[in-house]
Every structure is written in structure tokens, then in C-alpha cells.
Backbone as numpy.savetxt, mean C-alpha at the origin, in Angstrom:
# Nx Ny Nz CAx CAy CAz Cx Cy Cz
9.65 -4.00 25.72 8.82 -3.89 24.51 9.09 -2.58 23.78
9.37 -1.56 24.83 9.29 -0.24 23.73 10.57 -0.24 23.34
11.83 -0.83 24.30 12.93 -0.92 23.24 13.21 -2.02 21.43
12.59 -3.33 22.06 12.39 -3.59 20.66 11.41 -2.53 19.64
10.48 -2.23 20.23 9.76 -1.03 18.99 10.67 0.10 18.70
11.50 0.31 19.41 12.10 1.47 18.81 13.47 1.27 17.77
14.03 -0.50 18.27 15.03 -0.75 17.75 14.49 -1.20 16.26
13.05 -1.42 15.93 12.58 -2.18 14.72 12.34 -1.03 13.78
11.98 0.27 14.48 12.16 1.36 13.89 13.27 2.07 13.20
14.02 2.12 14.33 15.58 2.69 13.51 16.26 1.65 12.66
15.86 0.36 13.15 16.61 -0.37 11.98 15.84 0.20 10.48
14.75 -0.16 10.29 13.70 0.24 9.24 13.63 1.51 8.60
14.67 2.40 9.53 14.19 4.25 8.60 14.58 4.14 7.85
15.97 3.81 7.39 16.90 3.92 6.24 15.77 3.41 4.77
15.13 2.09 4.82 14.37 1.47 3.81 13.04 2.34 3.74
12.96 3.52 5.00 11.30 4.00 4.79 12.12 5.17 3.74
13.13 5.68 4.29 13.28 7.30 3.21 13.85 6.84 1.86
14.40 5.34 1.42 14.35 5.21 0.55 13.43 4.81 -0.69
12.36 3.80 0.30 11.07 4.45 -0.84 10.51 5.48 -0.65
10.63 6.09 0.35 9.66 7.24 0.06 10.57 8.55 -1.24
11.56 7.96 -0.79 12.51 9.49 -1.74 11.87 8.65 -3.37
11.74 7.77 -3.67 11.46 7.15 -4.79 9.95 7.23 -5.22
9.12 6.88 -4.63 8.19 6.85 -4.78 7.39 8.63 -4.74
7.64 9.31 -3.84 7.23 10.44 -3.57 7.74 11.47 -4.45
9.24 11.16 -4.89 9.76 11.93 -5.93 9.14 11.58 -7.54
8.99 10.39 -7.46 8.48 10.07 -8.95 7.13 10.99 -9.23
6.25 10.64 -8.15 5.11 11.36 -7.84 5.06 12.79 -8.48
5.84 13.40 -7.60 6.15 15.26 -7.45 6.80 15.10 -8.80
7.83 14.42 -9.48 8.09 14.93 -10.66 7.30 14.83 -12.11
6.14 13.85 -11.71 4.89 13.94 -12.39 3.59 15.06 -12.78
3.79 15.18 -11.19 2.65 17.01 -10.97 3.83 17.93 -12.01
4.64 17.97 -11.78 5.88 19.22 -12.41 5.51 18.99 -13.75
5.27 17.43 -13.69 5.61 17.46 -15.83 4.42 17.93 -16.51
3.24 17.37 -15.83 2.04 17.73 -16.23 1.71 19.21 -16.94
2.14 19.81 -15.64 2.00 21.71 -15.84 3.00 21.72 -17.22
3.51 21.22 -18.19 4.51 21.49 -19.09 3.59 20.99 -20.00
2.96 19.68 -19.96 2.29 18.87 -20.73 0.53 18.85 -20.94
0.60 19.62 -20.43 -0.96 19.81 -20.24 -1.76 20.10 -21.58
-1.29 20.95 -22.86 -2.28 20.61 -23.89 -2.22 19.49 -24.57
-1.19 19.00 -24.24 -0.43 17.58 -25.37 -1.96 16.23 -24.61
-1.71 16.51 -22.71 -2.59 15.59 -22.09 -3.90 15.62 -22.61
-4.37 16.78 -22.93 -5.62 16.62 -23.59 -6.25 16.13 -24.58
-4.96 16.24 -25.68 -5.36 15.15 -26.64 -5.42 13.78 -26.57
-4.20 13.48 -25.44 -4.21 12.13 -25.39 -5.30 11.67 -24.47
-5.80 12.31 -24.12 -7.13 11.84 -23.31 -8.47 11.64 -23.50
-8.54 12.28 -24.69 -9.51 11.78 -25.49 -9.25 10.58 -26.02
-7.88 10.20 -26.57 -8.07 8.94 -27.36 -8.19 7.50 -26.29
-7.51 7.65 -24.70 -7.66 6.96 -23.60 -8.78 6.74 -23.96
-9.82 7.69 -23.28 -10.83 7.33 -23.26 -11.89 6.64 -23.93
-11.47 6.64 -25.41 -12.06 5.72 -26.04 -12.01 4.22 -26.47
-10.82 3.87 -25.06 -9.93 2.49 -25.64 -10.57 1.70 -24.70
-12.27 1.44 -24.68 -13.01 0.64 -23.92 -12.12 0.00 -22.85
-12.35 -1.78 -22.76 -11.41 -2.08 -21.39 -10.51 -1.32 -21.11
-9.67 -0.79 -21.78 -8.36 -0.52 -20.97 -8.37 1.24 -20.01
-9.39 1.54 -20.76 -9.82 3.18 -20.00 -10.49 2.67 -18.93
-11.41 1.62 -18.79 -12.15 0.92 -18.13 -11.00 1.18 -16.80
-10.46 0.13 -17.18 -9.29 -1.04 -16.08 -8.52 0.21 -15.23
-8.47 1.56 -15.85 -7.08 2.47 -15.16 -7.81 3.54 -14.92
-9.45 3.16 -15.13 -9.96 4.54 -14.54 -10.39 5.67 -15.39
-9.74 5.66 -16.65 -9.59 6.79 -17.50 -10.69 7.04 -18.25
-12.00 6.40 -18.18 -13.20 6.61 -18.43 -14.15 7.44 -17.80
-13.65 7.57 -16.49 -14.62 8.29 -15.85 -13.81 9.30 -15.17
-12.47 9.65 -15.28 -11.64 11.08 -15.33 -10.73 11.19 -16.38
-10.56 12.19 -16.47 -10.03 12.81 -17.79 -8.08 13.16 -17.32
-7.37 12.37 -17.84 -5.66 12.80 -17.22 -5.25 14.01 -17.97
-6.44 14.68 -18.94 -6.49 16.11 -19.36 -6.22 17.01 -18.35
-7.12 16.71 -17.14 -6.90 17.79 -16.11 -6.01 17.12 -14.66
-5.73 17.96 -13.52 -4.39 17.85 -13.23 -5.20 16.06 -12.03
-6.00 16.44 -11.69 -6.84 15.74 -10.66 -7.22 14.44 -11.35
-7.43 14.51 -12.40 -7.72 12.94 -13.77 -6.34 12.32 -13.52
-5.22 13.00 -14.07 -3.63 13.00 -14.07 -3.74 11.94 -12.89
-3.58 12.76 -11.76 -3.41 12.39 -10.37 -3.50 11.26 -10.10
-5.10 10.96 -10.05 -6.04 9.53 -10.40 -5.29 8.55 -10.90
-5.52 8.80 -11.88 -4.99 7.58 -13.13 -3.57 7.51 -12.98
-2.30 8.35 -12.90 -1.34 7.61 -12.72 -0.32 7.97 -11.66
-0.83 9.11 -10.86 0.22 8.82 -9.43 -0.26 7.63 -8.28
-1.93 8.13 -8.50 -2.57 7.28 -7.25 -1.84 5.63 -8.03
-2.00 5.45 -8.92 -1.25 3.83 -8.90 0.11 3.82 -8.39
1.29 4.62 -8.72 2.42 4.63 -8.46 2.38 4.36 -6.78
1.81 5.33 -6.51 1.69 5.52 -4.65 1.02 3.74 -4.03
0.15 3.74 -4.75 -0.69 2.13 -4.51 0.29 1.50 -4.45
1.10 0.93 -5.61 1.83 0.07 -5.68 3.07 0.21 -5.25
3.69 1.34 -4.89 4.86 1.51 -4.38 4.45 1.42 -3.28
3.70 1.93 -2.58 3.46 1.61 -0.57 3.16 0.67 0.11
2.15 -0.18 -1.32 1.99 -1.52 -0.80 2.90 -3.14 -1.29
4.10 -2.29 -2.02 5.34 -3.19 -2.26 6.32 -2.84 -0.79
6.30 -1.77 -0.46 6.90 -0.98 0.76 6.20 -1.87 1.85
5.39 -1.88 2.35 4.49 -2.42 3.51 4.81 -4.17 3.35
4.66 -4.85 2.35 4.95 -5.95 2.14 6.42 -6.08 2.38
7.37 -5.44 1.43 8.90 -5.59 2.18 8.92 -5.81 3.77
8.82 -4.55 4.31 8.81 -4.30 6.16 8.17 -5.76 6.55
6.98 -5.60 6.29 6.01 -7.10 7.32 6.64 -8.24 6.68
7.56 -8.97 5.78 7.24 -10.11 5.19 8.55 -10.49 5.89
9.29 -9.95 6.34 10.91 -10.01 6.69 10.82 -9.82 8.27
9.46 -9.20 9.09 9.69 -8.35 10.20 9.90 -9.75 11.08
9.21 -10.71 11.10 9.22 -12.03 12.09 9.93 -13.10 11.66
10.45 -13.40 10.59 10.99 -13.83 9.65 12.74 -14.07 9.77
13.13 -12.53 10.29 14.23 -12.61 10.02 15.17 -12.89 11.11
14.41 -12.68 12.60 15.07 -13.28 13.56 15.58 -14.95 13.19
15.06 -15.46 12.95 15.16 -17.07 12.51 16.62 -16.96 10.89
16.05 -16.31 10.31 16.77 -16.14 9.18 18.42 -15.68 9.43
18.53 -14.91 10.36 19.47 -14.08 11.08 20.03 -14.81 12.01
19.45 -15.99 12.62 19.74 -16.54 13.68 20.42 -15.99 14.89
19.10 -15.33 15.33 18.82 -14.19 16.20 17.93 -14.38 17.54
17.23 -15.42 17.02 15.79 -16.21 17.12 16.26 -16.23 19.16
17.16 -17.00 19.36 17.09 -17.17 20.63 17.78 -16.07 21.42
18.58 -15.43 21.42 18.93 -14.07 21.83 17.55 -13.36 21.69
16.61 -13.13 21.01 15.46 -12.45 20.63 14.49 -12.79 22.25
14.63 -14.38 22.65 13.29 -14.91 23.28 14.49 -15.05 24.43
15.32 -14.75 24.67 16.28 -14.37 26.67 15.79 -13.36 27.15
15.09 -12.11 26.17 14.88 -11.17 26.78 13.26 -11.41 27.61
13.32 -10.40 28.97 12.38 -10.32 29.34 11.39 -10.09 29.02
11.05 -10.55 27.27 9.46 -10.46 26.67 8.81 -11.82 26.05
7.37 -11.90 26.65 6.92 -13.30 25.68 6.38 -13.26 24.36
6.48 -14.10 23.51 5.69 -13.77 22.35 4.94 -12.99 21.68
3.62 -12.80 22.52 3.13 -11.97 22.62 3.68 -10.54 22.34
4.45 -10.10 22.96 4.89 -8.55 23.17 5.59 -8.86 21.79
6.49 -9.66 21.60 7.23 -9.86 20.48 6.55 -9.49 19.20
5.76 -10.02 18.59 4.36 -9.60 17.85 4.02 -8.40 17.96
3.62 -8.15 18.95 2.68 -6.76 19.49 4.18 -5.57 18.63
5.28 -5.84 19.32 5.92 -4.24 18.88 6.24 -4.19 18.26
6.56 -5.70 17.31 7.22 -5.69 15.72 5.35 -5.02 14.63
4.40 -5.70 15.29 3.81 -5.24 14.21 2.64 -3.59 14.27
3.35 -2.91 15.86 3.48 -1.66 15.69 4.30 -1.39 14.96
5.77 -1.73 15.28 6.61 -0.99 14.35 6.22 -0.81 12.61
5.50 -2.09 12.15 5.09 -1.65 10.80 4.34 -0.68 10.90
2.94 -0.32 11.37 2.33 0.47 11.32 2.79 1.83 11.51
4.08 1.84 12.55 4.53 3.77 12.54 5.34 3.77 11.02
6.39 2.65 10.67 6.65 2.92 9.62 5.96 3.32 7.81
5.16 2.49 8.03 3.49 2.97 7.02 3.16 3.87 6.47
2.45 4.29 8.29 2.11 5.77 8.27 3.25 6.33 8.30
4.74 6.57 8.08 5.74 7.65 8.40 5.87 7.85 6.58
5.87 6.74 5.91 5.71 7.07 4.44 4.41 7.40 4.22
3.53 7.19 4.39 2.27 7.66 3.72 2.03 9.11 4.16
2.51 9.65 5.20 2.25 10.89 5.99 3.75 11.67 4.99
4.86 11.47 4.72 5.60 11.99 3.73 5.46 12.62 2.32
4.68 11.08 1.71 4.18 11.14 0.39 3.13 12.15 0.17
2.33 11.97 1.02 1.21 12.92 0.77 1.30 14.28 1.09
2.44 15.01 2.14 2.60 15.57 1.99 3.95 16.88 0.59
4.25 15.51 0.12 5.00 15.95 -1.01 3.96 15.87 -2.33
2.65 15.04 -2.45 2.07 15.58 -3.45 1.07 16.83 -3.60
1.10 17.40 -1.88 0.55 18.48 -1.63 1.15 19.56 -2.25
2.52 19.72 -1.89 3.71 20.48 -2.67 3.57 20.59 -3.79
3.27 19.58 -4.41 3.27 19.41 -5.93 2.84 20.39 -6.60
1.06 19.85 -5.41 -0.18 20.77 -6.24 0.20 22.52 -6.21
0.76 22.19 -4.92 0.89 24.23 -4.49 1.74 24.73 -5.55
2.61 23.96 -6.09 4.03 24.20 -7.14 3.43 24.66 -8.35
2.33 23.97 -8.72 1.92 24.11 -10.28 1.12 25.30 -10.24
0.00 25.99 -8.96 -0.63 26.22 -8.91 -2.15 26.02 -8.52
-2.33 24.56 -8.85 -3.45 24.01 -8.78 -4.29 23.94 -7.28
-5.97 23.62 -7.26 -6.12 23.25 -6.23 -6.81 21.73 -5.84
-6.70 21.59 -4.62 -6.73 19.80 -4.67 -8.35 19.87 -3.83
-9.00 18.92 -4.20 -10.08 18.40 -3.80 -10.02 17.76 -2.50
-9.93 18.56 -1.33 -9.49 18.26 -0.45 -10.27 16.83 0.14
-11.26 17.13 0.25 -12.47 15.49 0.40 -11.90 14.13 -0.09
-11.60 14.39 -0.88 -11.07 13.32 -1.95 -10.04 12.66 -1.61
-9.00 13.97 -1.84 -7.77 13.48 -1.24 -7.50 13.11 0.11
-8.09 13.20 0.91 -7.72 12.99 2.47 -8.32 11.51 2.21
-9.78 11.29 1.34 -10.34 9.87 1.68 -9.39 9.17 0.66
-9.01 9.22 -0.21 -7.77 8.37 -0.95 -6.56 7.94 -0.43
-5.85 8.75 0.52 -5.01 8.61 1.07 -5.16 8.02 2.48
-6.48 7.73 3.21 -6.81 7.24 4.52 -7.14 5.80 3.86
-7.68 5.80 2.31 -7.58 4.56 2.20 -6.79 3.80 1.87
-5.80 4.40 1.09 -4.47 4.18 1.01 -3.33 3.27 2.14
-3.74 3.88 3.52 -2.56 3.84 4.50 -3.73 2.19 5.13
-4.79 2.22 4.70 -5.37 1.00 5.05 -5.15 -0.41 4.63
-5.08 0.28 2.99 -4.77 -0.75 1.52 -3.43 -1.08 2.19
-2.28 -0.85 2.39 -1.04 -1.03 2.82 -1.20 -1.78 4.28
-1.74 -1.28 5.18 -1.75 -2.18 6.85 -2.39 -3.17 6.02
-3.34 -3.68 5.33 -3.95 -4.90 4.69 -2.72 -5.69 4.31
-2.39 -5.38 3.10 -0.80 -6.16 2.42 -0.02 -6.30 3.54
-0.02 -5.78 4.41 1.42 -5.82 5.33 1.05 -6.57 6.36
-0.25 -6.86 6.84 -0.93 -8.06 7.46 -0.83 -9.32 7.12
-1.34 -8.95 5.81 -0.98 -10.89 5.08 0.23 -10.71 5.08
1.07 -10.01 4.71 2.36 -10.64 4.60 3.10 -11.01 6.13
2.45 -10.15 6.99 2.77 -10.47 8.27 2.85 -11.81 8.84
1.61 -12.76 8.58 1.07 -13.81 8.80 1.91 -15.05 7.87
2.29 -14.26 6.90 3.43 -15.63 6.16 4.55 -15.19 6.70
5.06 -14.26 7.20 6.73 -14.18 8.24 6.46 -14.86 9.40
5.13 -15.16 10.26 5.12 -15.61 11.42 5.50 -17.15 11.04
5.04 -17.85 9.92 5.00 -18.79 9.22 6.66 -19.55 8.76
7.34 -18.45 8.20 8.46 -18.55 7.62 9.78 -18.68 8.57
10.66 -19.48 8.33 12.04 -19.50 8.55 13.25 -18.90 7.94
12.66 -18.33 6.52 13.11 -17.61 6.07 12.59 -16.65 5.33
13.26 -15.36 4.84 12.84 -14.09 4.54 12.04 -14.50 3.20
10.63 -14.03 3.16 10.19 -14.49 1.61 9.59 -13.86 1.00
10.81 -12.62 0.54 10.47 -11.15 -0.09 9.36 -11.43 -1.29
9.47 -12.49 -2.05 8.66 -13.19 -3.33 7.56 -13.39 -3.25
7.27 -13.92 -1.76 5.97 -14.16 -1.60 5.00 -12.61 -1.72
5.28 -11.55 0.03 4.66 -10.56 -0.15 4.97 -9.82 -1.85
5.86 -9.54 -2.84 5.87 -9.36 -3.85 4.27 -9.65 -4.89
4.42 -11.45 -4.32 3.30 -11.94 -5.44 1.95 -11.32 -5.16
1.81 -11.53 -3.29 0.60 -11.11 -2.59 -0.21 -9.79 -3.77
1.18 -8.61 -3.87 0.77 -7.15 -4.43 0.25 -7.19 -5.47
1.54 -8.01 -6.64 0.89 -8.09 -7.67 -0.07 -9.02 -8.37
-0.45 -10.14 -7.19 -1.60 -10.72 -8.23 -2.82 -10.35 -7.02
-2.85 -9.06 -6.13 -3.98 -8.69 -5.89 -4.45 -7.21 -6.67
-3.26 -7.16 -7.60 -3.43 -5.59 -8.05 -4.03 -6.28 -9.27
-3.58 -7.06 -10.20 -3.82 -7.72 -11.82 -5.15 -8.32 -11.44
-5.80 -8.60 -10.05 -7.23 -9.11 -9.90 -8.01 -7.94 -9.91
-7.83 -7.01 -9.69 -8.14 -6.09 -9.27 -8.52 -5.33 -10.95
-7.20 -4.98 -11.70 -7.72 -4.51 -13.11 -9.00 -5.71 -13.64
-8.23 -6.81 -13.21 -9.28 -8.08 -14.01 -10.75 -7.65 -14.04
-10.96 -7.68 -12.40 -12.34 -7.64 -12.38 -12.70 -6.42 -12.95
-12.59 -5.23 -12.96 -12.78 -3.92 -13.44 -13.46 -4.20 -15.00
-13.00 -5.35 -15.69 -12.67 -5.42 -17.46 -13.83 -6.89 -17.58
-13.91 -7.36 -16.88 -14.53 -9.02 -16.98 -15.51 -9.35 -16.25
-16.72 -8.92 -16.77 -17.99 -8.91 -16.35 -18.49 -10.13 -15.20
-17.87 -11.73 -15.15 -18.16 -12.43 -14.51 -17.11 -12.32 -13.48
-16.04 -11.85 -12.87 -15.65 -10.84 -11.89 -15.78 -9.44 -11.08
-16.54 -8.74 -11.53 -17.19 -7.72 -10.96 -17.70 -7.80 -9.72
-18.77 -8.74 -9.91 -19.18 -8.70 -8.15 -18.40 -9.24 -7.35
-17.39 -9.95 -7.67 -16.26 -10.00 -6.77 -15.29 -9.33 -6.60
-14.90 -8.29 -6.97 -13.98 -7.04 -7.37 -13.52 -6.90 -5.44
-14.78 -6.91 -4.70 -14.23 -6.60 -3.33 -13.09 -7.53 -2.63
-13.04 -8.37 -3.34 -11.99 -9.24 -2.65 -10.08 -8.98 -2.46
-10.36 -7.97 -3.49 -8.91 -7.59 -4.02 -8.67 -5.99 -3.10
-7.90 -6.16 -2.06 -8.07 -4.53 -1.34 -7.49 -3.26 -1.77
-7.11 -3.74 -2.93 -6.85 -1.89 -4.36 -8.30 -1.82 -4.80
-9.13 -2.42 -4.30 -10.99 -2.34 -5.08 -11.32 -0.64 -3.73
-11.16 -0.63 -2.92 -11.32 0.29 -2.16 -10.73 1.50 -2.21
-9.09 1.32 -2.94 -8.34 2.47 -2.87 -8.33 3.13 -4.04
-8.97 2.39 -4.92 -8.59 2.68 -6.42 -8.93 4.62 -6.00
-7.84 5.27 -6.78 -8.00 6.43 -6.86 -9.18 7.04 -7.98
-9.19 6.42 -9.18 -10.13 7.05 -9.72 -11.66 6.97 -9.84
-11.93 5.53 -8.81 -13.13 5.73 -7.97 -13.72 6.53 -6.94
-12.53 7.11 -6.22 -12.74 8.08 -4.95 -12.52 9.60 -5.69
-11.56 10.05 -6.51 -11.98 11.00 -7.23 -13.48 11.58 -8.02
-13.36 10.37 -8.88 -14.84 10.39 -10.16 -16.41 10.19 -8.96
-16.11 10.68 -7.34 -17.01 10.10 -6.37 -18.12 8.71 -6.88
-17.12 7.77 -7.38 -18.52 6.79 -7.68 -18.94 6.16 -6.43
-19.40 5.10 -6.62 -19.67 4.44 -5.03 -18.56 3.75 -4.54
-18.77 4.11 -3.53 -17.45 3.63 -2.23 -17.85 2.24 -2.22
-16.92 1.23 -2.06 -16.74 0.04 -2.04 -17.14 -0.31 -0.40
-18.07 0.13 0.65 -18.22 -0.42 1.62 -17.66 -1.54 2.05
-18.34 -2.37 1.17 -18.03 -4.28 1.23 -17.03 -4.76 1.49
-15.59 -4.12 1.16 -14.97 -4.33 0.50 -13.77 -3.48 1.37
-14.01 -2.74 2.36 -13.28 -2.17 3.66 -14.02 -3.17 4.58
-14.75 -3.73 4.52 -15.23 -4.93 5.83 -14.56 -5.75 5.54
-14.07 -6.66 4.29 -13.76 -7.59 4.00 -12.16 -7.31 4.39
-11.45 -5.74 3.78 -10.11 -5.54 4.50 -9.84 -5.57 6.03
-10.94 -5.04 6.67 -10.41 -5.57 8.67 -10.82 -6.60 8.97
-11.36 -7.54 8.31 -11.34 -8.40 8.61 -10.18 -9.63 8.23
-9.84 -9.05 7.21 -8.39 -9.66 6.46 -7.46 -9.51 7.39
-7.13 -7.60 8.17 -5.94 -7.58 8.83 -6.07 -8.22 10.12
-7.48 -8.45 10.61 -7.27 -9.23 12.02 -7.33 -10.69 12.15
-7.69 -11.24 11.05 -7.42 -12.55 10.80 -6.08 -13.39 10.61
-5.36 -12.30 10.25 -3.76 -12.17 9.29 -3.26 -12.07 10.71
-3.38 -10.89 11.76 -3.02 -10.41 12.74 -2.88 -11.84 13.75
-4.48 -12.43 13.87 -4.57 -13.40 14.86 -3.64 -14.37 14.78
-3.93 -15.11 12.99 -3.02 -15.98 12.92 -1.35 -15.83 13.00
-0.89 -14.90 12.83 0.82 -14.50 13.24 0.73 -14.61 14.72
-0.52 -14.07 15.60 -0.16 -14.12 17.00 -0.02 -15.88 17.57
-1.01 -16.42 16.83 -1.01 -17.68 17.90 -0.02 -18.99 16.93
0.36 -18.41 15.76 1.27 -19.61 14.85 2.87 -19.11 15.42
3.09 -18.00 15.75 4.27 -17.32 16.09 4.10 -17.98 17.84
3.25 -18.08 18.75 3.33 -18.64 20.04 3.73 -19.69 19.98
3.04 -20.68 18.88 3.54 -21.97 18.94 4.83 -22.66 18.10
5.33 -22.27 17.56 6.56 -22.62 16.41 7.67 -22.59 17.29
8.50 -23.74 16.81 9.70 -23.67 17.13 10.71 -22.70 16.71
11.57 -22.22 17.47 12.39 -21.20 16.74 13.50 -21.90 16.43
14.09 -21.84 15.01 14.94 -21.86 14.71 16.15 -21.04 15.25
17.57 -21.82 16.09 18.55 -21.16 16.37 19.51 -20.46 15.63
């Protein structure tokens, strides 16, 4: 078992430092631009703010991308959202998937492990990979802040980013549960998972008879410029995510026991 976990790992670094060099760099070269752009941001942040839904939908109503922490909010925390949880979906949607796809499948099940374990270390291996980008990123937008000068709301940021690395094990669960499913790799699917739980997610924010359902979508928890602007924490709505990943979890364990493997 710990050699497949370690072999699911090194296969996987190459794809973790390449989003992270992407995603983390876009990031950091955002904090950089800001400090250049900073009276220009102020104007434009007034006029955000007055563009009802759509200041609504990105947050920009209740922080200002005038200052560096509004900035942050409103458009790294999305970049990071959506890049980690396109990242997490890649890894899980391919991780069970591709033995079959690869036709690997029975060389995979000679070894002295049952199913079970099979599962168990592939979907550790997502989780060290996860956290190995989310523990990167965040420490490169730390850099950022130290670069410009600025200081970071430390509260904030630690709970944005813990919810962050959650929002991602979520996506990478469901997508987990359609690789246990799949015979073949179905990068499209986890893809859609992201983006039509992210576009539900602005939805409800903007469309009054969606609101109280807003928890269903697990960017309702991470949204950055809710955990910044301290509004209320989405409780509901982190119950509804562990319960997503162990449901997602269960079903890959016992649909992956029973399936035929493709040779």
C-alpha cells in the first residue's frame, strides 16, 4: 500500500508544480501589480461597487479591491478557488479511472493488495497532493503580501485557506466517485462538476429564489469575500460538504469492490 501511495505521488508531482507554478504565480503577480495600481483601483472600485448584481455575485459590495485585502478577496481568492479545484478534479477524476483506461487494471489487482487498500492509497494520494499545492500557494501569497509591504489578516486568511483545501477534497471526492465509476478518463466530467458548481454558486448570490439554497454549491463556504468582509460563516453548508466527501468516498469504495475490471 505505501508503495502504491508513493508511486501515485511521484507520478502526480510533475502536474502538482505545474499548477501550482501557474496558479500561485498568477496570484503573486497580482499582489505585485496592485502595489503599482493602487490609486487607479480606487477609482475603479467605486464604480464596482455600484454595479448591483454583479458587485453582489464577486463580492465587491461588501470589500473594496481599492485596498490590498478587497483585491485579494475578489480576485485572487477566485483564481486560487478555481484553479485548485480544477487541480483536485484533474488528480481524482483520472486517479481510478486510469488503471482501466491504461490497461493496467489487472497487473494493478496481482499485487498483494485488495480493493480496499487500492482506494484507500490512491485517495490518500489525492489528499497529500491537495494539500502539497494549497500549502505552496499560500505560502507564495504570503510572499506577496511581505513584497508589497502589506499586512495580512491573519484570522482570515488561515480560515480561507483551511476552507479552501476542504472546497477542493469536496470536488476531488465527487470526482473521485465518477473515476470509481468510469472506464475511462473523464477529464469533462470533473471540469463540468467545477464549473457548474461555481456559476450556481454566483447564481444564487444574484437570484433571490436561490439564496437559501446557496449551501448546496461548496464555493458557498469558501467564497473569499465572505470570510474576509467576516459575514456569516456558512455552517450549513460545511455539513453538507463532509457529508458530500464521505458519501462520494463510500460510494467509490464499494462501486470500485464490485466492478469488473476492464483488462
Amino acid at each position: 500500500m505505501n508503495t502504491l501511495l508513493k508511486h501515485e505521488i511521484k507520478t502526480n508531482l510533475k502536474l502538482v508544480i505545474i499548477w501550482f507554478v501557474c496558479v500561485a504565480g498568477m496570484g503573486f503577480a497580482c499582489i505585485l501589480m496592485f502595489s503599482g495600481m493602487e490609486e487607479d483601483m480606487e477609482e475603479m472600485a467605486q464604480g464596482f461597487a455600484s454595479m448591483g448584481a454583479f458587485a453582489d455575485a464577486f463580492g465587491m459590495s461588501s470589500l473594496s479591491i481599492g485596498t490590498l485585502v478587497g483585491f485579494y478577496a475578489t480576485e485572487i481568492g477566485v483564481i486560487h478557488s478555481l484553479g485548485g479545484s480544477m487541480f483536485g478534479a484533474i488528480v481524482s477524476t483520472t486517479m481510478l479511472s486510469k488503471e482501466e483506461d491504461g490497461h493496467t487494471g489487472e497487473f494493478l489487482l496481482t499485487l498483494p493488495l485488495n480493493r480496499n487498500k487500492v482506494v484507500l492509497a490512491k485517495w490518500i494520494a489525492v489528499i497529500v497532493l491537495i494539500a502539497l499545492f494549497n500549502l505552496g500557494c499560500t505560502a507564495v501569497y504570503v510572499l506577496g503580501f511581505f513584497a508589497v509591504g502589506e499586512e495580512i489578516p491573519t484570522r482570515e486568511y488561515i480560515t480561507f485557506h483551511g476552507m479552501q483545501f476542504m472546497l477542493h477534497l469536496e470536488i476531488a471526492a465527487l470526482c473521485y466517485a465518477v473515476s470509481a465509476f468510469s472506464k475511462k478518463n473523464k477529464l469533462g466530467v470533473g471540469m463540468g462538476i467545477v464549473l457548474l458548481s461555481y456559476a450556481y454558486d454566483l447564481m444564487a448570490r444574484v437570484i433571490p429564489d436561490l439564496k437559501d439554497f446557496i449551501a448546496v454549491s461548496p464555493f458557498s463556504y469558501a467564497n473569499a469575500s465572505d470570510i474576509f468582509s467576516k459575514a456569516d460563516f456558512r455552517y450549513e453548508a460545511v455539513i453538507i460538504g463532509i457529508v458530500v466527501i464521505v458519501v462520494s468516498l463510500g460510494t467509490a469504495f464499494v462501486h470500485y469492490n464490485r466492478k469488473d475490471m476492464a483488462s
